[in-house]
Wavefront OBJ file of the C-alpha trace (Angstrom):
o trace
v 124.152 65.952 81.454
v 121.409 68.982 81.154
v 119.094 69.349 83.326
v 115.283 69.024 83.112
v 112.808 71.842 84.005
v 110.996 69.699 86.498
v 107.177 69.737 87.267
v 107.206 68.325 90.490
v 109.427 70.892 91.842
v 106.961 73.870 90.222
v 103.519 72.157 91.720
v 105.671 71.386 95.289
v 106.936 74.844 95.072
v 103.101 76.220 95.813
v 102.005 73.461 97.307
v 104.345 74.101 100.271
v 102.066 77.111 100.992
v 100.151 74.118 102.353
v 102.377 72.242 103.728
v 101.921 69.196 101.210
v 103.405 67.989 98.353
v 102.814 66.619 94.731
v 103.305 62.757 95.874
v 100.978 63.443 98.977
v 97.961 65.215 96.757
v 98.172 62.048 94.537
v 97.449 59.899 97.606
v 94.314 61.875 98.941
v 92.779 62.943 95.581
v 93.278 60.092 92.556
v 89.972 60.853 91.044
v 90.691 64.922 91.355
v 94.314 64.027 90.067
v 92.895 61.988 86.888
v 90.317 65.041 86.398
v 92.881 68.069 86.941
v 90.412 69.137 89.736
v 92.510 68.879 92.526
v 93.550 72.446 92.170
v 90.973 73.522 93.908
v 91.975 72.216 96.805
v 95.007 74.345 97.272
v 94.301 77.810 96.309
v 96.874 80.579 97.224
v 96.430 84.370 98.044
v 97.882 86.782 95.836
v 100.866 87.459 97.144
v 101.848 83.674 97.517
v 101.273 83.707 93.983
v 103.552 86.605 93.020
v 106.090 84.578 95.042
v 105.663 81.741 93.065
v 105.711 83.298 90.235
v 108.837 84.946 90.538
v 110.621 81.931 91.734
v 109.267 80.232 88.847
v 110.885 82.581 86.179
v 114.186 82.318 87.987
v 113.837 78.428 87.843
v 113.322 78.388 84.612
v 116.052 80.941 83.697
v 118.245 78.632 85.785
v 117.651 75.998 83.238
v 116.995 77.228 80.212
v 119.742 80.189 80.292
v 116.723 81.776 78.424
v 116.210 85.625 78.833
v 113.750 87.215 81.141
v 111.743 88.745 78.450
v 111.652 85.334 76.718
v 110.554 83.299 79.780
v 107.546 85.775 80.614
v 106.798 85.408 76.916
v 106.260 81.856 77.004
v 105.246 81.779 80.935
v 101.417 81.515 80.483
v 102.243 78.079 78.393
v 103.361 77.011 81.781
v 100.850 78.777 83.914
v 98.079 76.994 82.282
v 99.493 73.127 83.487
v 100.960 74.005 86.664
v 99.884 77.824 88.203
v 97.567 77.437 91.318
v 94.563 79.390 91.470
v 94.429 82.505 93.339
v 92.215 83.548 96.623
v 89.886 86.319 95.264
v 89.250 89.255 97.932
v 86.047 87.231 98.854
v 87.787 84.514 100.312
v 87.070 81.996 97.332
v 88.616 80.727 94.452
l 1 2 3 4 5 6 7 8 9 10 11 12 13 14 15 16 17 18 19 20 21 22 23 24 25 26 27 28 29 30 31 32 33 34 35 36 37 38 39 40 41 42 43 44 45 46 47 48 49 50 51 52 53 54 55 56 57 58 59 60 61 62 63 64 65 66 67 68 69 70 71 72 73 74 75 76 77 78 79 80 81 82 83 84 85 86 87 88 89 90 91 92 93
Protein backbone atom coordinates (compact mmCIF):
# COMPACT_ATOMS: atom_id res chain seq x y z
CA UNK A 1 0.00 0.00 0.00
CA UNK A 2 1.81 3.60 -0.76
CA UNK A 3 1.77 5.96 1.38
CA UNK A 4 0.15 9.43 1.37
CA UNK A 5 2.08 12.74 1.81
CA UNK A 6 -0.05 13.80 4.71
CA UNK A 7 -1.16 17.43 5.59
CA UNK A 8 -1.86 17.02 9.02
CA UNK A 9 1.51 15.84 9.80
CA UNK A 10 3.13 19.12 7.74
CA UNK A 11 0.66 21.82 9.64
CA UNK A 12 1.34 19.65 13.22
CA UNK A 13 4.92 19.62 12.32
CA UNK A 14 5.03 23.72 12.93
CA UNK A 15 2.39 23.86 14.94
CA UNK A 16 4.32 21.97 17.65
CA UNK A 17 6.46 25.15 17.88
CA UNK A 18 3.31 25.98 19.84
CA UNK A 19 2.58 23.29 21.46
CA UNK A 20 -0.85 22.62 19.57
CA UNK A 21 -1.99 20.72 16.93
CA UNK A 22 -4.13 20.70 13.65
CA UNK A 23 -7.32 18.97 15.47
CA UNK A 24 -6.89 21.49 18.47
CA UNK A 25 -6.69 24.86 16.07
CA UNK A 26 -9.95 23.52 14.46
CA UNK A 27 -11.61 23.57 17.90
CA UNK A 28 -10.60 27.22 18.96
CA UNK A 29 -10.75 28.93 15.51
CA UNK A 30 -13.78 27.40 13.05
CA UNK A 31 -14.47 30.72 11.54
CA UNK A 32 -10.42 31.43 11.07
CA UNK A 33 -10.26 27.68 9.84
CA UNK A 34 -13.21 28.23 7.14
CA UNK A 35 -11.35 31.67 6.19
CA UNK A 36 -7.59 30.30 6.07
CA UNK A 37 -6.92 33.07 8.70
CA UNK A 38 -5.93 31.09 11.42
CA UNK A 39 -2.36 31.31 10.38
CA UNK A 40 -1.91 34.15 11.97
CA UNK A 41 -2.24 32.86 15.02
CA UNK A 42 0.83 30.74 14.99
CA UNK A 43 3.61 32.54 13.42
CA UNK A 44 7.21 31.09 13.72
CA UNK A 45 10.71 32.81 13.84
CA UNK A 46 13.01 32.20 11.18
CA UNK A 47 14.89 29.66 12.23
CA UNK A 48 11.80 27.47 13.26
CA UNK A 49 10.98 27.91 9.81
CA UNK A 50 14.24 26.72 8.25
CA UNK A 51 13.61 23.71 10.52
CA UNK A 52 10.48 23.09 9.12
CA UNK A 53 11.40 23.48 6.05
CA UNK A 54 14.04 21.11 5.94
CA UNK A 55 12.08 18.45 7.61
CA UNK A 56 9.52 19.06 5.13
CA UNK A 57 11.74 18.25 2.02
CA UNK A 58 12.95 15.11 3.73
CA UNK A 59 9.21 14.12 4.32
CA UNK A 60 8.40 14.49 1.17
CA UNK A 61 11.51 12.76 -0.29
CA UNK A 62 10.51 9.98 2.11
CA UNK A 63 7.40 9.57 0.12
CA UNK A 64 7.76 10.51 -3.06
CA UNK A 65 11.43 8.93 -3.62
CA UNK A 66 11.53 12.25 -5.65
CA UNK A 67 14.98 14.04 -5.94
CA UNK A 68 16.05 16.97 -3.88
CA UNK A 69 16.28 19.29 -6.74
CA UNK A 70 12.78 18.17 -7.81
CA UNK A 71 11.10 18.61 -4.39
CA UNK A 72 12.52 22.30 -3.92
CA UNK A 73 11.25 22.76 -7.46
CA UNK A 74 7.80 22.07 -6.70
CA UNK A 75 8.12 23.12 -2.79
CA UNK A 76 6.50 26.62 -3.05
CA UNK A 77 3.22 24.61 -4.50
CA UNK A 78 3.24 23.31 -1.01
CA UNK A 79 4.42 26.33 0.85
CA UNK A 80 1.53 28.28 -0.33
CA UNK A 81 -1.33 25.68 1.52
CA UNK A 82 0.56 24.70 4.42
CA UNK A 83 4.01 27.05 5.27
CA UNK A 84 3.45 29.19 8.48
CA UNK A 85 4.26 32.68 8.37
CA UNK A 86 7.44 33.92 9.63
CA UNK A 87 8.26 36.46 12.74
CA UNK A 88 9.78 39.54 10.97
CA UNK A 89 12.77 41.22 13.07
CA UNK A 90 9.99 43.57 14.46
CA UNK A 91 8.34 41.06 16.34
CA UNK A 92 5.22 40.79 13.90
CA UNK A 93 4.04 38.82 11.25
Amino acid sequence: MEEKISSELILNQWLKYHNTTIKEVEVKYPKELKKGTWFNYYPVTKEQYDEWNEWLIGYIKSITKLSIPRIKKELPWVRLDFAPNIIGENGKV
